[in-house]
Structures are given as structure tokens and as C-alpha cells.
KOLSE-913566 format. One record per atom (N, C-alpha, C, O): residue number from 0; atom name; chain; x, y, z; residue in three letters. Coordinates in steps of 0.001 Angstrom, whole numbers, plus 500000, padded with zeros to 6 digits. Atoms other than C-alpha are relative to their C-alpha. Example, Ala and Ser with C-alpha at 12.3 -4.5 7.8 and 13.67 -1.06 7.14 Angstrom:
<rs>
+-------+------+-------+--------+--------+--------+--------+
| marlo | loti | torba |     px |     py |     pz | sedren |
+-------+------+-------+--------+--------+--------+--------+
|     0 |    N |     A | 500890 | 498810 | 500000 |    ALA |
|     0 |   CA |     A | 512300 | 495500 | 507800 |    ALA |
|     0 |    C |     A | 500900 | 501200 | 500000 |    ALA |
|     0 |    O |     A | 501936 | 501181 | 500665 |    ALA |
|     1 |    N |     A | 499180 | 498810 | 499940 |    SER |
|     1 |   CA |     A | 513670 | 498940 | 507140 |    SER |
|     1 |    C |     A | 499230 | 501090 | 500730 |    SER |
|     1 |    O |     A | 499739 | 502198 | 500899 |    SER |
+-------+------+-------+--------+--------+--------+--------+
</rs>
This chain:
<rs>
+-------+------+-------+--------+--------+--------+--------+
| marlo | loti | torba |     px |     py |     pz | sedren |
+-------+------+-------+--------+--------+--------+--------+
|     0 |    N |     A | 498906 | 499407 | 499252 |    UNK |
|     0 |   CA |     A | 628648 | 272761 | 212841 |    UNK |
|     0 |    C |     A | 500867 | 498886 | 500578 |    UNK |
|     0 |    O |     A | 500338 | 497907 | 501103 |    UNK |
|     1 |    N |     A | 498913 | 501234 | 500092 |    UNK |
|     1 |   CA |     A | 631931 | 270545 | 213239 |    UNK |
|     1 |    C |     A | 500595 | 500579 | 501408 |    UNK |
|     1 |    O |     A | 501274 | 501605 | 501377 |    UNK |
|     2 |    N |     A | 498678 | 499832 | 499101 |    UNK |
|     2 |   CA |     A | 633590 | 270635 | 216762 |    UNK |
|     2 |    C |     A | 500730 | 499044 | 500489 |    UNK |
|     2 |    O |     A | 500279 | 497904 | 500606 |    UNK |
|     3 |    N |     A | 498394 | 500631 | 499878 |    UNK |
|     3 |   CA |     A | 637131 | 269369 | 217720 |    UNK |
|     3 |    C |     A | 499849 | 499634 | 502248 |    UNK |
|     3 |    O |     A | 500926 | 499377 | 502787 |    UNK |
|     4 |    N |     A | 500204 | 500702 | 498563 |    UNK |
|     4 |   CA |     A | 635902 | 268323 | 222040 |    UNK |
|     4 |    C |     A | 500628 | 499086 | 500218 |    UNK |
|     4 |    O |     A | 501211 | 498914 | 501289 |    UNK |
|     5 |    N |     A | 499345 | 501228 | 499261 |    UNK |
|     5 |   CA |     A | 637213 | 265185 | 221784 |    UNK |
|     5 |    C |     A | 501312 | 500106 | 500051 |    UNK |
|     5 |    O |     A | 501951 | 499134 | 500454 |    UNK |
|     6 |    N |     A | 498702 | 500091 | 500077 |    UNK |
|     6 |   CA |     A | 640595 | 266563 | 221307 |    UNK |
|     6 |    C |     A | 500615 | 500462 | 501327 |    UNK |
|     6 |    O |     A | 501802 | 500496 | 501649 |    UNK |
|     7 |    N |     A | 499019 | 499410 | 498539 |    UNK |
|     7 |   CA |     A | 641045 | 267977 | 224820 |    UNK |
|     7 |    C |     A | 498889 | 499797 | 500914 |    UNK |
|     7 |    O |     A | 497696 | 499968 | 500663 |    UNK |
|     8 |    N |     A | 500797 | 500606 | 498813 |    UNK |
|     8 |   CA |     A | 639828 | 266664 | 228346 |    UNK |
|     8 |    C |     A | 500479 | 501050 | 500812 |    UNK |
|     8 |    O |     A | 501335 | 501745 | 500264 |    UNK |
|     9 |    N |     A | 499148 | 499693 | 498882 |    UNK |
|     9 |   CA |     A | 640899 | 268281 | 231239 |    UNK |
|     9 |    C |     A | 499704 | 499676 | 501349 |    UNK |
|     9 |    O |     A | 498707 | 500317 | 501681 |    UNK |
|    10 |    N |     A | 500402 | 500714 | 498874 |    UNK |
|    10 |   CA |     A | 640686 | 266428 | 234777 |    UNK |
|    10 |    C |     A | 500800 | 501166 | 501374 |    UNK |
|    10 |    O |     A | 501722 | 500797 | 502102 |    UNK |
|    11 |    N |     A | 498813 | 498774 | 499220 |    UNK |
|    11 |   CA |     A | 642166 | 269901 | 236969 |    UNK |
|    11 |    C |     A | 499124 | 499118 | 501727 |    UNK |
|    11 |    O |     A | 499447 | 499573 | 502824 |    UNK |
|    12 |    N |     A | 500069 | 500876 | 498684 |    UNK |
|    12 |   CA |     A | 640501 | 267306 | 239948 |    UNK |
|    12 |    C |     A | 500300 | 499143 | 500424 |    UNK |
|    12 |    O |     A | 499748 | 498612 | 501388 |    UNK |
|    13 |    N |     A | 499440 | 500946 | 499984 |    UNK |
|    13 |   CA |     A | 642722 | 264931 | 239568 |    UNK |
|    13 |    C |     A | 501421 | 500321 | 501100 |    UNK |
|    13 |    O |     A | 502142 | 501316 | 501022 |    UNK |
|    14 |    N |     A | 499461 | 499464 | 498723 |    UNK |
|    14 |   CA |     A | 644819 | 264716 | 242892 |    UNK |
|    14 |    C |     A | 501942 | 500178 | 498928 |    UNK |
|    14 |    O |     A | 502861 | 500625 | 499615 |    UNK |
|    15 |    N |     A | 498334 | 499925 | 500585 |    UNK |
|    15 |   CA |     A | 648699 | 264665 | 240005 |    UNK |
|    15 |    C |     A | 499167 | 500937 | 499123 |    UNK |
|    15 |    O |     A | 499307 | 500522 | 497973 |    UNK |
|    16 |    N |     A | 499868 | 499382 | 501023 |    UNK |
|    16 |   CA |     A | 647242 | 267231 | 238110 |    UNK |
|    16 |    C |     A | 500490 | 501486 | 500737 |    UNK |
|    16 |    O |     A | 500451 | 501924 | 501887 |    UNK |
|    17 |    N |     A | 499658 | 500515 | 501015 |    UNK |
|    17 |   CA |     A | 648629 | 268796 | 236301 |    UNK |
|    17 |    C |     A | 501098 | 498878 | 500301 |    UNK |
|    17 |    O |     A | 501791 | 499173 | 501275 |    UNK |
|    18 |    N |     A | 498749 | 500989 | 499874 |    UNK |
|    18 |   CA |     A | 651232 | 265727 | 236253 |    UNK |
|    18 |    C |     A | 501446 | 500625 | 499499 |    UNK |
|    18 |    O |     A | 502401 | 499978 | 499928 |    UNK |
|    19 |    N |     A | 498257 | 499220 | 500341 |    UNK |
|    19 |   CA |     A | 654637 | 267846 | 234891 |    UNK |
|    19 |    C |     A | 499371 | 501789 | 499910 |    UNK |
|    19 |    O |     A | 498457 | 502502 | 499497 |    UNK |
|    20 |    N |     A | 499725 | 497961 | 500094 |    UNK |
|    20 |   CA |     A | 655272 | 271660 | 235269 |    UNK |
|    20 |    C |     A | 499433 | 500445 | 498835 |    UNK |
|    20 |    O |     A | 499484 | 500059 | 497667 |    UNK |
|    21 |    N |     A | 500618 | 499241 | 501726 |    UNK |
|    21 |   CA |     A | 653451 | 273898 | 233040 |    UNK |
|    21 |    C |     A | 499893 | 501253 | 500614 |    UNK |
|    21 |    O |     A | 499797 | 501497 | 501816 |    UNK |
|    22 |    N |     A | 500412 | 498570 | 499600 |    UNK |
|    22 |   CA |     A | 652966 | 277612 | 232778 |    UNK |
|    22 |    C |     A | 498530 | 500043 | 499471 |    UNK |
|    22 |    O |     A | 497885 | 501064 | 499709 |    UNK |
|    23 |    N |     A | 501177 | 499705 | 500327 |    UNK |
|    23 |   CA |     A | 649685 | 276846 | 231168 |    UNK |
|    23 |    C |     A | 499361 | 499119 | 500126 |    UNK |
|    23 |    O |     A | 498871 | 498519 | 499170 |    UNK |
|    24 |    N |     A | 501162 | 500890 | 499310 |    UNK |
|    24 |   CA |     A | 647730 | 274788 | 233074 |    UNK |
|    24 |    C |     A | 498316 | 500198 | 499858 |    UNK |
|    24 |    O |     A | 497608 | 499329 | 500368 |    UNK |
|    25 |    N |     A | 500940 | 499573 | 500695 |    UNK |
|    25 |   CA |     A | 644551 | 276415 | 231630 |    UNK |
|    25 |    C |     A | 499977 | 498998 | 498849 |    UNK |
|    25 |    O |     A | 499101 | 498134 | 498799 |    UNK |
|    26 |    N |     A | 500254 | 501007 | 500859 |    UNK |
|    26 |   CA |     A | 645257 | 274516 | 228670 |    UNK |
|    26 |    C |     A | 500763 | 498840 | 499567 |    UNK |
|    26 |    O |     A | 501106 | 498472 | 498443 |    UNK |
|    27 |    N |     A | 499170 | 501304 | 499696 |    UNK |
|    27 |   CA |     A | 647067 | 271476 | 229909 |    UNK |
|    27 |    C |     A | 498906 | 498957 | 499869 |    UNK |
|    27 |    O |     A | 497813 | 498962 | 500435 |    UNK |
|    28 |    N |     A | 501345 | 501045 | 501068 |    UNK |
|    28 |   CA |     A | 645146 | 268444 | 227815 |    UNK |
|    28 |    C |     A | 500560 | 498395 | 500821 |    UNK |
|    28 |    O |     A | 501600 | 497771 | 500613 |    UNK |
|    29 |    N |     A | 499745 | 501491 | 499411 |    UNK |
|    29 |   CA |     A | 644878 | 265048 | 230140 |    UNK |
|    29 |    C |     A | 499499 | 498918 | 499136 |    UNK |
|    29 |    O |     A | 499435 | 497711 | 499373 |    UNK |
|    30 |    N |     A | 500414 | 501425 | 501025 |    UNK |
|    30 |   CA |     A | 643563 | 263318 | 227025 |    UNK |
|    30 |    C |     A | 500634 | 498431 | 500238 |    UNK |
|    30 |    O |     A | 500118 | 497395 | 500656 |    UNK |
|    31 |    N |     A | 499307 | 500894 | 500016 |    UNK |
|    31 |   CA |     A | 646473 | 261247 | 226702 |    UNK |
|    31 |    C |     A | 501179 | 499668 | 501535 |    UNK |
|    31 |    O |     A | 502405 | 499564 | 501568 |    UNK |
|    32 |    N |     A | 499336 | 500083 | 498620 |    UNK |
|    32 |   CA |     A | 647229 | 260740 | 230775 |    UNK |
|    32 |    C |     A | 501442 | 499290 | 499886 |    UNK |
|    32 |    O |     A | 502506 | 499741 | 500309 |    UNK |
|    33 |    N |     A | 499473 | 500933 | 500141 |    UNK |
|    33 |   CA |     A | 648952 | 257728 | 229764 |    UNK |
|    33 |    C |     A | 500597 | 499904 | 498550 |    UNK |
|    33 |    O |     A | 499890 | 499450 | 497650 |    UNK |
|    34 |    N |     A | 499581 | 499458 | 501421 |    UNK |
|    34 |   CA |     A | 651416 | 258645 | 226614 |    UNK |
|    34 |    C |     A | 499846 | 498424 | 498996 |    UNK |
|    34 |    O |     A | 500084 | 497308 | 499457 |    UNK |
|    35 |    N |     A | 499740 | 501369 | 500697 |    UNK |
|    35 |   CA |     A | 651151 | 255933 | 223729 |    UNK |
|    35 |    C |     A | 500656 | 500063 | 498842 |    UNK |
|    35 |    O |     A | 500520 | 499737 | 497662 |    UNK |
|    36 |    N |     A | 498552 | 499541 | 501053 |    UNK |
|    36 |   CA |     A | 654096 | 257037 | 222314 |    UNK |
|    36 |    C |     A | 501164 | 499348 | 500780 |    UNK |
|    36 |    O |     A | 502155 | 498947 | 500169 |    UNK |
|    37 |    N |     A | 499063 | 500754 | 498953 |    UNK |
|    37 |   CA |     A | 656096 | 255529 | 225390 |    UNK |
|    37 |    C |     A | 501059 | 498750 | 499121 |    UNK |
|    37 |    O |     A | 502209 | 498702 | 498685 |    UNK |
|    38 |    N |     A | 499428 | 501127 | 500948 |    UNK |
|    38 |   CA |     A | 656605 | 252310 | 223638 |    UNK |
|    38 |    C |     A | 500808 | 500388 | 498450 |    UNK |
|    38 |    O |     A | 501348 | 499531 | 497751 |    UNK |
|    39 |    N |     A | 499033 | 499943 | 500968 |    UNK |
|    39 |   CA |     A | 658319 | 254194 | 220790 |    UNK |
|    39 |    C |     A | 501214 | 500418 | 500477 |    UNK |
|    39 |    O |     A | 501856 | 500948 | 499570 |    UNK |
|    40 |    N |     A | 498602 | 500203 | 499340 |    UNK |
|    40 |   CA |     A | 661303 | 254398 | 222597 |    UNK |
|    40 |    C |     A | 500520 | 501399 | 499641 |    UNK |
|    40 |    O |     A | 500026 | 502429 | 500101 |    UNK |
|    41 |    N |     A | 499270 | 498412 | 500395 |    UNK |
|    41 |   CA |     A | 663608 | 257347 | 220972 |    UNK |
|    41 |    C |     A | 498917 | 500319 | 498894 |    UNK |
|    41 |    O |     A | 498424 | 501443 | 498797 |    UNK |
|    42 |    N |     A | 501083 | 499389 | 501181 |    UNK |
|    42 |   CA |     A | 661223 | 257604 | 218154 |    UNK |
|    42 |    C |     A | 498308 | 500834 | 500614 |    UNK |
|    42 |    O |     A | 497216 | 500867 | 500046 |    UNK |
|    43 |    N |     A | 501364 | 499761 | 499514 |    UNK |
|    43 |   CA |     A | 658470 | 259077 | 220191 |    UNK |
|    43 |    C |     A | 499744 | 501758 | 499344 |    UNK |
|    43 |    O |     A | 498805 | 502275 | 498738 |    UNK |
|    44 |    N |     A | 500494 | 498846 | 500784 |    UNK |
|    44 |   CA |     A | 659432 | 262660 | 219367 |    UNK |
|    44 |    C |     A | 499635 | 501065 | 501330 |    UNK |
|    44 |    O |     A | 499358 | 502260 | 501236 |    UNK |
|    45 |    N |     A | 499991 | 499074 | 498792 |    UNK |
|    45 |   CA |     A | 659162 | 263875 | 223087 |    UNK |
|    45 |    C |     A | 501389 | 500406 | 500515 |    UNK |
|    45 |    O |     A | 502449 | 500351 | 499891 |    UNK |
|    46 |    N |     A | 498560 | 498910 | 499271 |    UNK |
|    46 |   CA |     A | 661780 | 265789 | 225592 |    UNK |
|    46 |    C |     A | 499750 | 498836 | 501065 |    UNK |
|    46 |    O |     A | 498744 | 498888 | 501774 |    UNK |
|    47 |    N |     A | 499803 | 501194 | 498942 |    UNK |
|    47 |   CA |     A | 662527 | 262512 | 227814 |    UNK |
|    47 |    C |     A | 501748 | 499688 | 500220 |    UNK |
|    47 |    O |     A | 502707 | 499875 | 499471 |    UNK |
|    48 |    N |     A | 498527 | 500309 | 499604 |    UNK |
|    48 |   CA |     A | 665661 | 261475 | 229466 |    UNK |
|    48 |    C |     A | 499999 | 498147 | 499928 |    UNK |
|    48 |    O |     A | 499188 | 497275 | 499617 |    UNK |
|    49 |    N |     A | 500283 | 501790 | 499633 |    UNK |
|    49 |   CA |     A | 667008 | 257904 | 230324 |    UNK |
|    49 |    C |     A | 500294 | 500172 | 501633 |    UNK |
|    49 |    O |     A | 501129 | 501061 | 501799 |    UNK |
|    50 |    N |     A | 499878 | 499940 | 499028 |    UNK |
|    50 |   CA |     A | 667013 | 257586 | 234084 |    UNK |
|    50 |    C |     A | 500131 | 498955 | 500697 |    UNK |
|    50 |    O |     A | 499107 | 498348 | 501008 |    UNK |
|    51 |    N |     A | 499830 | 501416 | 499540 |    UNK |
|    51 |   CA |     A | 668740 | 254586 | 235718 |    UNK |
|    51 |    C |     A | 499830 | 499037 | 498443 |    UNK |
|    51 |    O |     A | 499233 | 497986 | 498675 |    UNK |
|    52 |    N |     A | 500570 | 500636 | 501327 |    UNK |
|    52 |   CA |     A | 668297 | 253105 | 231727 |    UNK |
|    52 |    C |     A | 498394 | 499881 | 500336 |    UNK |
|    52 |    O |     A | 497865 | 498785 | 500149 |    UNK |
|    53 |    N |     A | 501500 | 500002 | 499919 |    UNK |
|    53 |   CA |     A | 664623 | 253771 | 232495 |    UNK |
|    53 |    C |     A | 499227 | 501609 | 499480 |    UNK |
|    53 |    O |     A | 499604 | 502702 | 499902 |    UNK |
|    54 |    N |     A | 500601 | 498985 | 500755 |    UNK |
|    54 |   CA |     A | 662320 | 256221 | 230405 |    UNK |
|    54 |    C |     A | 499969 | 501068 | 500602 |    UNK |
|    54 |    O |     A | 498832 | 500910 | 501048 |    UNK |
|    55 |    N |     A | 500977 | 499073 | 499266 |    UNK |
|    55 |   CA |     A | 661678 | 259398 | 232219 |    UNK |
|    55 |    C |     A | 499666 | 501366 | 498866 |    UNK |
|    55 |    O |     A | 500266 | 502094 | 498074 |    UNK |
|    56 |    N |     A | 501011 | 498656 | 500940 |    UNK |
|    56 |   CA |     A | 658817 | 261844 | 230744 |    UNK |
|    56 |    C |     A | 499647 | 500503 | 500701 |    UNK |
|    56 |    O |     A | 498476 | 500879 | 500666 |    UNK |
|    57 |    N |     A | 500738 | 498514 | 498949 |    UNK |
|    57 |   CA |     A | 658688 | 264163 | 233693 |    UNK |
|    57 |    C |     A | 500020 | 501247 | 499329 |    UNK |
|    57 |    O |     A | 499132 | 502088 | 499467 |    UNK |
|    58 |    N |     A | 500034 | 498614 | 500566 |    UNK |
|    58 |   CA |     A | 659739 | 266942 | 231680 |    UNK |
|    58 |    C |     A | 499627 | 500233 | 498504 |    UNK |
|    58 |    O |     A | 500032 | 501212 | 497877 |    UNK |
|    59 |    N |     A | 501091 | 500342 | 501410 |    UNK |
|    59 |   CA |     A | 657594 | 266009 | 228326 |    UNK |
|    59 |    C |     A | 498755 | 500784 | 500396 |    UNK |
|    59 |    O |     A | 498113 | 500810 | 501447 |    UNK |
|    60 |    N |     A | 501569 | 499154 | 499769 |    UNK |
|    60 |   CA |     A | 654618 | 268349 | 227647 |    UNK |
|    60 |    C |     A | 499475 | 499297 | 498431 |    UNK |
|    60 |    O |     A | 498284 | 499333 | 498125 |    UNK |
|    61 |    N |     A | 500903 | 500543 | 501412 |    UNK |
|    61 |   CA |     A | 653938 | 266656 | 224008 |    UNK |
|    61 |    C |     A | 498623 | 499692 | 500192 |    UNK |
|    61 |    O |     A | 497741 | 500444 | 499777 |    UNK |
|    62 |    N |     A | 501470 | 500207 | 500578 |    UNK |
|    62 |   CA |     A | 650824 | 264932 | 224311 |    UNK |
|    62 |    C |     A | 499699 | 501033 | 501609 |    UNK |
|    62 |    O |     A | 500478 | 500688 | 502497 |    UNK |
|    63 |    N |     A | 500344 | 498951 | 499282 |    UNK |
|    63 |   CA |     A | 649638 | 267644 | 226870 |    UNK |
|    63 |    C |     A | 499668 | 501410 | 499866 |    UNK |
|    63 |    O |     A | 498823 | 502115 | 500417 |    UNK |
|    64 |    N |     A | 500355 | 498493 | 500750 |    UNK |
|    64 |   CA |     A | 650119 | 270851 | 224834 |    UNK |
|    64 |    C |     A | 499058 | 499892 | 498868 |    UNK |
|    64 |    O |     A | 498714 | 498859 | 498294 |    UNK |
|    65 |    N |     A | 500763 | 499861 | 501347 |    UNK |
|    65 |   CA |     A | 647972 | 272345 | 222070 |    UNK |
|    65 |    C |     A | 500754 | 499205 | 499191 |    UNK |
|    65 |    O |     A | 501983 | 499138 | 499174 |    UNK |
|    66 |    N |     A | 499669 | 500639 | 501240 |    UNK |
|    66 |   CA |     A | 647894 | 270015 | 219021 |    UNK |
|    66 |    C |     A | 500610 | 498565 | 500126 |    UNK |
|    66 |    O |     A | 501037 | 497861 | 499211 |    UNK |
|    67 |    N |     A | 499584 | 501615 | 499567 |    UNK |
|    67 |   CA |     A | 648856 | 266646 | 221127 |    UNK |
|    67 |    C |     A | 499000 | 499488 | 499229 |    UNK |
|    67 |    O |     A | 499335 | 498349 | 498904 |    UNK |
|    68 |    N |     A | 501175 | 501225 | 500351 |    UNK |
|    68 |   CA |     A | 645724 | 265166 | 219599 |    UNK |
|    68 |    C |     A | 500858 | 499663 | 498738 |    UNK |
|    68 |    O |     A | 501165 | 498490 | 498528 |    UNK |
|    69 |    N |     A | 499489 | 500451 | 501166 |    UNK |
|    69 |   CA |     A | 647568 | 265570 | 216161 |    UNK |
|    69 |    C |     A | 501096 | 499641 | 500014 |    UNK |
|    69 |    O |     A | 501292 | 499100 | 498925 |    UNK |
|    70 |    N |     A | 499006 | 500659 | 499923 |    UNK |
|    70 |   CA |     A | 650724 | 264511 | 216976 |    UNK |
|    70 |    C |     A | 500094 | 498329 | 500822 |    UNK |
|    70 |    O |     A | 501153 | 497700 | 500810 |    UNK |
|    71 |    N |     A | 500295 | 500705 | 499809 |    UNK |
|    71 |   CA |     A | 649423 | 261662 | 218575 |    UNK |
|    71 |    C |     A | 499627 | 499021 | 498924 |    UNK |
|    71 |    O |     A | 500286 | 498065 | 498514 |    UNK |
|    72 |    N |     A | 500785 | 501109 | 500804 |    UNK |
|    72 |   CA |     A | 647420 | 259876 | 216425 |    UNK |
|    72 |    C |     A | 500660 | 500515 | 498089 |    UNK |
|    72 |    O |     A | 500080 | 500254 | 497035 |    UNK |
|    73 |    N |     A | 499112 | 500125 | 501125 |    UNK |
|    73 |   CA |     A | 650346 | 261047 | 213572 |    UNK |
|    73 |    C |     A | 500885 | 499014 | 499730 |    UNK |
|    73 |    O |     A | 501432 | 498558 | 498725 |    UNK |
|    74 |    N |     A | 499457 | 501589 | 499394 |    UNK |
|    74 |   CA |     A | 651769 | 258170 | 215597 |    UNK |
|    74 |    C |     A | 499895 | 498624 | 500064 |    UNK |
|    74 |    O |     A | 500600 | 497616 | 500015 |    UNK |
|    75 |    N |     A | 500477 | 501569 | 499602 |    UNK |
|    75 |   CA |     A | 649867 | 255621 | 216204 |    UNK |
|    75 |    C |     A | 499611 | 499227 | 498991 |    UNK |
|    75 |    O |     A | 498738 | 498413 | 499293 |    UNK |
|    76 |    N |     A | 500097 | 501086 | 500865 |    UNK |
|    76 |   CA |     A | 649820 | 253755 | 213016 |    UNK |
|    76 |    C |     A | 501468 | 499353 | 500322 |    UNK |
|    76 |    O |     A | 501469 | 498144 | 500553 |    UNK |
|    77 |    N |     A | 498773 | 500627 | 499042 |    UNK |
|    77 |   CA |     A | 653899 | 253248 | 214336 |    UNK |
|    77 |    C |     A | 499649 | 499184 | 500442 |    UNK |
|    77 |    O |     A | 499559 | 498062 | 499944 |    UNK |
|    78 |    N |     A | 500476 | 500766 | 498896 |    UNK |
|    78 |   CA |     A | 652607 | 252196 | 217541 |    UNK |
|    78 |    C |     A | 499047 | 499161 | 500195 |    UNK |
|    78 |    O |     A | 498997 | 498610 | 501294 |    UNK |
|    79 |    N |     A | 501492 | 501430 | 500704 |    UNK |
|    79 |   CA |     A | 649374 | 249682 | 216229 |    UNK |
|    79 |    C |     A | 501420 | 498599 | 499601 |    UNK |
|    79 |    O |     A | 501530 | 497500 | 500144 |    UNK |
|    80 |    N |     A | 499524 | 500444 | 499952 |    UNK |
|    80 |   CA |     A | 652333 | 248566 | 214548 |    UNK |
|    80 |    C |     A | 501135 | 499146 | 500835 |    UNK |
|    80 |    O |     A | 501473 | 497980 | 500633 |    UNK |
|    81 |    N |     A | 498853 | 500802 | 499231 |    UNK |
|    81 |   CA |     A | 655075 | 247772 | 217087 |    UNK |
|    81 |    C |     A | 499292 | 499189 | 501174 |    UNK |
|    81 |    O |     A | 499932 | 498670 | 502088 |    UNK |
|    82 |    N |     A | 500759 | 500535 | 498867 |    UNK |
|    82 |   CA |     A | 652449 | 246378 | 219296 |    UNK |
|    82 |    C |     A | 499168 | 499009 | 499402 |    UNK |
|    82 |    O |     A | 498414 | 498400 | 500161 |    UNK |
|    83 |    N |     A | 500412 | 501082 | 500413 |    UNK |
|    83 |   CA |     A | 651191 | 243901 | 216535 |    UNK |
|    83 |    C |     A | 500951 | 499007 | 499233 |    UNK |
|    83 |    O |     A | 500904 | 498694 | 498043 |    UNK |
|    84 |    N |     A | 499032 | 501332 | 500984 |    UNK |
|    84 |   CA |     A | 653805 | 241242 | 215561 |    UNK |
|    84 |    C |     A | 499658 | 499023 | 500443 |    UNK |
|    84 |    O |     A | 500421 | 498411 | 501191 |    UNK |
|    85 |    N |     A | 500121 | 501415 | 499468 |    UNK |
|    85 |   CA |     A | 652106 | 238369 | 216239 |    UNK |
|    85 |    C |     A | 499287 | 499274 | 498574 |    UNK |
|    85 |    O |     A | 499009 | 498074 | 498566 |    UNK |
+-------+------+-------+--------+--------+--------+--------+
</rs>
């Protein structure tokens, strides 16, 4: 029997949770607290503004909703990449 656990955490005791507005805080996924899609700038594929020329993902639910795990890590061969040019 195959289950999918590691794809959703949820920390509802965490003093910012949830961290952005949701109507479904039931299944609001803190996997990815910390997005690692950030560093793709416009290519990330979220609902972000620029604020002061500075990122803001207050109103981003991507990696948070159902199916962040797979849109995540649909990513992160990108992001391995832009984070290895050395």
C-alpha cells in the first residue's frame, strides 16, 4: 500500500498560521513554509506582486494548495539549476 504523507504537513500551531488568507485552512499544506520557487523571479508561476521592487507572495496560495507538492518539485530542476553556476 503506497501513500502520498510526505506531500502535505500541516503546522495549524504555528503562531503565522495559516501565513496568507485562505478559505480552506483545513487543507492549507505548510510543506513548503519557505517557497523555493522565490528565486525564480517571474518564472515561478505564482500570484505575486512587486512591492517597493521587492517580491511580495502575500497573496500566493501555490505551494500551499492541493497539488503544491507537484508543482513544486515540477520546478526544482529550474531552481537546482539557477542556484548552481559555479
Amino acid at each position: 500500500m503506497s501513500t502520498e504523507n510526505f506531500k502535505f504537513f500541516q503546522n495549524a500551531k504555528c503562531e503565522y498560521f495559516p501565513c496568507h488568507k485562505t478559505n480552506d485552512g483545513e487543507n492549507f499544506n505548510c510543506l513548503f513554509c519557505y517557497c523555493p520557487l522565490y528565486m525564480l523571479k517571474d518564472g515561478c508561476g505564482g500570484n505575486y506582486k512587486k512591492n517597493h521592487g521587492i517580491k511580495d507572495c502575500t497573496s500566493c496560495l501555490v505551494p500551499h494548495n492541493k497539488g503544491s507538492y507537484e508543482i513544486i518539485m515540477s520546478k526544482m530542476k529550474e531552481v537546482i539549476k539557477n542556484g548552481s553556476d559555479f
